[in-house]
N, C-alpha and C positions, 0 to 999 in steps of 0.2 A: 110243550111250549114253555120257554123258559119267561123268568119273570125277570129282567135287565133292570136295576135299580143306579140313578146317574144321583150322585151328591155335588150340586154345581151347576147351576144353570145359565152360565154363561158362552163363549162361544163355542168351548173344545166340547161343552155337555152335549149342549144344541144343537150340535154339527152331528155329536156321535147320537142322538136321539134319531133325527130326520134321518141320517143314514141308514140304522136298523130297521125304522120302518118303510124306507126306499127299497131295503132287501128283504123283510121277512115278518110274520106276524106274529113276533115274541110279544110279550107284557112289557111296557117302558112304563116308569117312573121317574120323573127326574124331580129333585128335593133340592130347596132353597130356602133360606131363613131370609135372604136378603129383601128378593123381590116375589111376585106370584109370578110374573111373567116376565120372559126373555127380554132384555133394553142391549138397546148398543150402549155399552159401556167407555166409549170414545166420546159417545155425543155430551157424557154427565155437565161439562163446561159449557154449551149452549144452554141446556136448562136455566142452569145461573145467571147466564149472559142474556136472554127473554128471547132466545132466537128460536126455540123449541119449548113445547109443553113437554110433560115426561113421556105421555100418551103417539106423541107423534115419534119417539126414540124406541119401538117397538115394532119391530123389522115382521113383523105377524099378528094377524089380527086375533084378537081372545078367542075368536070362534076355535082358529087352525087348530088347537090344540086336542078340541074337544075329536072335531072331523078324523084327526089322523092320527085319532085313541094312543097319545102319548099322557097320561096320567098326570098330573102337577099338584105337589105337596108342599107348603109354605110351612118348613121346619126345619130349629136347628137341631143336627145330629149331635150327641153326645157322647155318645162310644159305639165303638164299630165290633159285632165281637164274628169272631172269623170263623170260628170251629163250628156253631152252630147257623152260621149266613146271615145272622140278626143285629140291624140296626136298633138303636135306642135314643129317641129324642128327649130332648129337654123337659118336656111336658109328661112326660111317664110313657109316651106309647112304645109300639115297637113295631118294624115291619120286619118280613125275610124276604130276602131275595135270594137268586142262584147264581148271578154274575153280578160284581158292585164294580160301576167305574168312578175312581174319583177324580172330579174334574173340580176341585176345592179352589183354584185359583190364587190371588196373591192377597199377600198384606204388606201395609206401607211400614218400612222400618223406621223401629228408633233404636237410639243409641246410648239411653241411660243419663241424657242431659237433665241435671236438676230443674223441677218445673215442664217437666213434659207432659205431666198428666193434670196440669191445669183446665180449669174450663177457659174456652177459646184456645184450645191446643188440637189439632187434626193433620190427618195428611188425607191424601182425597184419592181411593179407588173404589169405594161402594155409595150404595146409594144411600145410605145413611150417613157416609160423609159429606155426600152434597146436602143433606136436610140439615145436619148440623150448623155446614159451612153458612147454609142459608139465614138458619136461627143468631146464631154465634156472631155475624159481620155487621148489622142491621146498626148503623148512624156510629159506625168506627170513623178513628182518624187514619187511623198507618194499620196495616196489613204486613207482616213479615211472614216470607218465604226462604224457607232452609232447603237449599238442595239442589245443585245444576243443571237437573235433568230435564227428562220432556214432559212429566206432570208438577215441577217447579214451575216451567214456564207455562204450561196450561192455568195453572193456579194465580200467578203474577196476571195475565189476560184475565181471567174472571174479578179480581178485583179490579182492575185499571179499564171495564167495561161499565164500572159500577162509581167510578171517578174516587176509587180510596186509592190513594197512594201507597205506593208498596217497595218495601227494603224487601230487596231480594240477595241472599247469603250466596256465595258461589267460594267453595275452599279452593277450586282449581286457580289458577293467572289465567285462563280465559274460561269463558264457559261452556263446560259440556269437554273441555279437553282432555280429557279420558278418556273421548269416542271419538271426536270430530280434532282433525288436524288442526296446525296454526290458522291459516287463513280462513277458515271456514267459521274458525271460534270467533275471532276477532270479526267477522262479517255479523254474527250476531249479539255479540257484543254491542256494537254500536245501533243493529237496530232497537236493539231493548232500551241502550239509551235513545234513541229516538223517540222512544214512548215516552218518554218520562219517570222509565223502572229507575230506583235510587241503587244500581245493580253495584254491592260490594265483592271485587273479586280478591282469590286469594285471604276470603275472612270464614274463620270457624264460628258456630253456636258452642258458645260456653255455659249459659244460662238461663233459662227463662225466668222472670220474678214476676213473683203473687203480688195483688192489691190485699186489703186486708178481708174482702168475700171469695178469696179462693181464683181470681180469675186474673189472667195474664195483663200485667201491666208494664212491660217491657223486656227487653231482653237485653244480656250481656254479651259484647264477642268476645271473642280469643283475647282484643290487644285494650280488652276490659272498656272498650266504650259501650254507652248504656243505649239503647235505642227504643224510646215509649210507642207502644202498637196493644191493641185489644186483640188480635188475632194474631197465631201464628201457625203456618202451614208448613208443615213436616216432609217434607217432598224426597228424602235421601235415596231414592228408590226404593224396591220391594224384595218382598222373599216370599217363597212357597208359602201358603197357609196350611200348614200339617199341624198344627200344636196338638191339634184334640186326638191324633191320632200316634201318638209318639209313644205311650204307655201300651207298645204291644208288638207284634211278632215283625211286621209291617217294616221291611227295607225302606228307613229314612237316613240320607245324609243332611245335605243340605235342605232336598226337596226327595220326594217317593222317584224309588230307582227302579228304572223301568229296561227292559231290551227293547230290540227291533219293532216289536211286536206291540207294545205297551203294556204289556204282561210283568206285573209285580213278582215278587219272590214269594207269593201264597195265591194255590191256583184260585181261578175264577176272579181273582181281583184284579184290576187296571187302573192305568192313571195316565192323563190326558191335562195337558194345558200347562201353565205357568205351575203348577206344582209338582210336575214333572222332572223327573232328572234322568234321560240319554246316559245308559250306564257306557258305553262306547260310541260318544257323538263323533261325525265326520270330522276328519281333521279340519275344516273351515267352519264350522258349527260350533256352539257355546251345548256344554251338558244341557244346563238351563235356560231357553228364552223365552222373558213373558214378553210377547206378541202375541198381537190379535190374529195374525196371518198363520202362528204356525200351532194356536190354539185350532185355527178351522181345519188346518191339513193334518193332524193329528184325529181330529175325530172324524175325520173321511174316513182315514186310514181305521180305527178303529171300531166304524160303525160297521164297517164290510166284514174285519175278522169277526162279530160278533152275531152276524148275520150267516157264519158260513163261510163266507171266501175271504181266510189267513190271507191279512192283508200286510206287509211290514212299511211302518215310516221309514218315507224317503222325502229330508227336507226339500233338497234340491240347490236350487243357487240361493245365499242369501240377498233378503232383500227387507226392507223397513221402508216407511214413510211417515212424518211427522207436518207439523204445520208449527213454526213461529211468529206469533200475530198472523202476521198477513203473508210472511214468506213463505214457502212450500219446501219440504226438504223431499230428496229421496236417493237412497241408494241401493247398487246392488252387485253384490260381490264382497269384494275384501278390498275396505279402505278403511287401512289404521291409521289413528293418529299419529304415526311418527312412518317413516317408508323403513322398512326390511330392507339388508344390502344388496339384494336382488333386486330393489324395484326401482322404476322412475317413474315422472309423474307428468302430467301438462294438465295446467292450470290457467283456466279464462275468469278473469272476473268484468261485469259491465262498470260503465261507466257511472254509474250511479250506486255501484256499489253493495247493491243489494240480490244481485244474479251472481252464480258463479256455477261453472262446473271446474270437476277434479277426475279424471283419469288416471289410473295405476294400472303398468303394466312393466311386464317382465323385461329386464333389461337387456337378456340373451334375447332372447325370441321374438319381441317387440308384439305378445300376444298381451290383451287388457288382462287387470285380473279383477277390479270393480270400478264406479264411478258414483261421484256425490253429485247433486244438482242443486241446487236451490234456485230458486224461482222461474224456474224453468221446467214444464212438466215433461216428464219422460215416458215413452212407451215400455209397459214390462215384458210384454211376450220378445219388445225385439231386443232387450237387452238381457233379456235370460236368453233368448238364443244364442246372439253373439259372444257373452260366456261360454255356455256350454260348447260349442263349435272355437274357439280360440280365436276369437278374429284379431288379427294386429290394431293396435293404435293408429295405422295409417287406415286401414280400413271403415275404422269405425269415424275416422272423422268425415273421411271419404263421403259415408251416409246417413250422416248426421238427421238428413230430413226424415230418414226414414221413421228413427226414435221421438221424434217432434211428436207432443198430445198438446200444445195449445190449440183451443178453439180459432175456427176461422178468421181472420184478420189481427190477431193478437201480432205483436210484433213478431219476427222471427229475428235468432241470432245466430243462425247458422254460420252463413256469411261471416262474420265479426269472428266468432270460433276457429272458424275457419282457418283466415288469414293470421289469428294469433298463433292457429298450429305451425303455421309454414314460418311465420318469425321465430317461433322457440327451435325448432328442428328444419332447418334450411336446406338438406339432404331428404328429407321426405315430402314433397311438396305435395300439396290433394289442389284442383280445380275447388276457386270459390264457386259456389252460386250464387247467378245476379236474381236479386227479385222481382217481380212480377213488379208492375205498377199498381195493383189496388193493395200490396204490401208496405210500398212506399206512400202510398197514399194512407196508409191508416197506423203508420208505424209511429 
């Protein structure tokens, strides 16, 4: 019986722990300095927000672990030494194991801006950044937020739940345009402004500056205006957390390079999760994605090979979900912020400005190749099928209702979809559908 030792307890660890012992009755270990026990690490901004204790963000109760003899070690690892199987923690001890998978996870970047390592300086992906962010905010005026992303804006909602007003930096002219096309940016654009985010677009962090106790009492942009805040949130996005393990045999580029398999370049070790790097990712796939979704499919996959049955990752269709305040995003497939000369697009937005879908599809074939939604929730099984099967754009408008997950009487926008499809492309026409009356009655 091997003893399987996991460094990382978050989803890609948890996934590949519960799997091994789904298959087989090796020794598991999993090791964390962070937390003792499994949290969804999505929910960390409800905390702050008073909408969750941390105890209800704990997708398993303390018993499960004991019951289904998974072992839990609250420690940080210090050096990993390979030749003889031996970890070595911070605190002098040591454990060995026979299979080590690291599932180490990300950390939030910075960029060498002077005054970044002030007190009230953070970016926010463990739980120590929420305890900080907690300690560190307490009777602020302004709150600044560096960074366009989806934990930019999660970070911007936790203060603006808390009524501290927040500069939020965005280097992009719209934000998140890097990822999300024109109109999609510009749709959240204005809801931010809706909130009352003081959202600067097209402005860099030049500076942070000290009070004379060490702690942040404003910051400089690019075009040298000063902006006074007690806190500032680092949000640039993440990278692999590999540092501790960089001084050794251990295939790192960016993040631990892995095959099919998850299988490192020194046998018996694997790596699983956001620190992960797809030495030959799909050509529709990133080497690196830290998601939560493909942290869980990764240690499926890995908890089977480790159990016995050689299992190899297979992403499948991509696909993300996020939440802006109150709007829902979700997509799946391939939709870049700018269309390839191959594609075309159709685009609905509502009347109000805050709904929109975006279709991409081939412009020989007239087959989808992803779709964005925002505030509108989508079914996944039926749009990773109609991926993988190639359904045409006229198709898929065709069966719009199919993909529908709002709840019973929520409005429906089929209809409206619809008929914008038959304006934009007047040679494809699809049947609107009329709705029901207790639709128009609650719409």
């Amino acid at each position: 019986m091997d003893h399987i030792v996991i460094i990382g307890n978050g989803i890609a660890g948890i996934t590949t722990a519960r799997q091994i012992r789904k298959h087989s009755d090796h020794k598991i270990t999993v090791i964390s300095g962070e937390t003792e026990h499994f949290f969804s690490r999505t929910a960390l901004m409800y905390i702050y927000m008073g909408h969750m204790k941390y105890e209800n963000t704990k997708p398993y109760e303390d018993w499960f672990w004991t019951k289904n003899k998974i072992d839990l070690k609250k420690a940080w690892v210090k050096k990993v030494n390979y030749s003889n199987k031996t970890l070595e923690f911070e605190g002098g001890e040591s454990m060995q194991y026979d299979k080590l998978v690291l599932a180490t996870g990300s950390k939030s970047n910075k960029f060498g801006w002077p005054g970044q390592d002030l007190e009230g300086v953070r970016g926010l992906y463990s739980y120590q950044d929420l305890e900080y962010m907690e300690k560190h905010s307490k009777d602020i005026d302004r709150a600044v937020v560096v960074g366009g992303g989806l934990i930019g804006v999660e970070m911007a909602e936790m203060f603006h739940s808390r009524n501290i007003p927040v500069t939020f930096l965005v280097r992009e002219t719209n934000f998140w345009n890097n990822i999300l096309p024109e109109e999609e940016s510009k749709l959240i654009n204005r809801h931010l402004f809706e909130h009352h985010i003081d959202l600067r677009l097209a402005t860099e962090l030049k500076e942070i500056v000290s009070d004379e106790n060490g702690r942040v009492k404003s910051i400089i942009t690019g075009t040298g205006e000063e902006i006074a805040c007690q806190f500032v949130g680092l949000t640039p996005g993440v990278s692999p957390n590999v540092d501790f393990l960089k001084e050794s045999e251990l295939n790192i580029e960016r993040g631990i390079v892995v095959n099919e398999y998850l299988e490192t370049n020194i046998p018996d070790v694997y790596a699983a999760g956001d620190c992960a790097q797809v030495a030959e990712p799909l050509s529709h796939r990133r080497a690196i994605e830290a998601v939560w979704y493909v942290g869980r499919m990764m240690g499926e996959a890995l908890g089977k090979t480790l159990s016995g049955q050689k299992t190899a990752y297979k992403p499948g269709i991509w696909f993300n979900s996020a939440k802006f305040f109150d709007i829902e995003y979700q997509t799946y497939g391939l939709v870049g912020n700018k269309l390839q000369d191959n594609e075309g697009q159709f685009y609905w937005e509502a009347e109000d400005g805050k709904k929109c879908v975006k279709i991409v599809f081939d412009q020989a074939s007239k087959k989808v190749i992803g779709v964005n939604t925002f505030g509108i929730r989508m079914r996944h099984e039926v749009w990773d099928k109609w991926l993988k099967e190639g359904k045409t754009l006229n198709h898929v408008i065709a069966n719009l209702d199919e993909a529908n997950f709002d709840p019973e009487f929520f409005k429906r926008y089929d209809p409206e979809i619809q008929k914008a499809y038959n304006g934009q492309f007047p040679d494809e026409q699809v049947s609107v559908r009329s709705r029901s009356l207790l639709e128009r009655i609650f719409s």
